[in-house]
C-alpha angles and dihedrals in degrees: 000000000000131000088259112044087045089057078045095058100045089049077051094049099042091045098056116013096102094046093051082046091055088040091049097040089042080066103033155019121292105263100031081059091051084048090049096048096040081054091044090062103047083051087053086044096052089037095042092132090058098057107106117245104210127095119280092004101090094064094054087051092050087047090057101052094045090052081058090049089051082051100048096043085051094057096046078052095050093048097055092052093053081051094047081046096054091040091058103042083061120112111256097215115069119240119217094259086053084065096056085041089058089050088058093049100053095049081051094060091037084054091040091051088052096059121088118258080253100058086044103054085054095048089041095056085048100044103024112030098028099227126156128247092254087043087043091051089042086057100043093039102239130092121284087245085055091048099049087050094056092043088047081054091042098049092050100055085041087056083047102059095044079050080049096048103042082055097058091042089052092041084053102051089043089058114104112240119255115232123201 
């Protein structure tokens, strides 16, 4: 950033820090508004060249993007509730299928632990975060061709360490026991 938009940023900043705080705490609890205003200005830092320069003009469009970031922080809330909701409706005692299911689980992990922080990030923003391919490229700065190649690449060598995995379990219960 340069000299001046930096200046431009901490005038911003002292100017209307304490007014986006009251806005944010007026809508939530105390440290989720320190949290919402802390976000709202690194968006204003990354976006500097979209505030908007005349008088009186910069606070509503503070205002605006914290209100997204109240938005987007009570979704993340809500959808750690619904999570909390299903976890708890579970059964607590196992079935027999869960077992199986725990197996798979852990060679998951195992397999996961095996990729490269590369292949996981792209399988991660598929799987995890539900992007697009478009949405999935824009995040990880390349073209959603780009990115579908690379999740085509990590899915394979995902697919080849649970290949990898299943082998050494069945290699394991074909061995003869050793007695001693």
């Amino acid at each position: 950033m340069r000299p001046a938009s930096e200046e431009r940023f901490r005038s911003l900043y002292a100017a209307h820090y304490d007014d986006v705080l009251r806005f944010a705490r007026r809508r939530t609890d105390p440290a989720s508004a320190d949290d919402v205003v802390a976000e709202t200005f690194v968006v204003a830092w990354r976006r500097a060249d979209d505030v908007p320069d005349r008088p009186g003009e910069a606070l509503p469009w503070l205002y605006a993007v914290a209100r997204l970031c109240l938005l987007n922080a009570t979704r993340g809330d809500n959808r750690q509730r619904a999570v909390a909701v299903r976890l708890a409706a579970r059964p607590a005692e196992p079935r027999r299928e869960e077992a199986d299911t725990v197996g798979d689980r852990l060679e998951m992990a195992d397999a996961w632990q095996r990729l490269t922080p590369g292949e996981q990030e792209v399988l991660a923003l598929a799987v995890w975060e539900d992007l697009t391919s478009p949405q999935a490229g824009r995040v990880l700065g390349i073209s959603a061709a780009a990115y579908r190649l690379r999740l085509t690449r990590a899915r394979r060598a995902l697919a080849r360490h649970l290949d990898h995995s299943l082998a050494l379990a069945a290699a394991r219960a074909l061995a003869p026991e050793v007695s001693s």
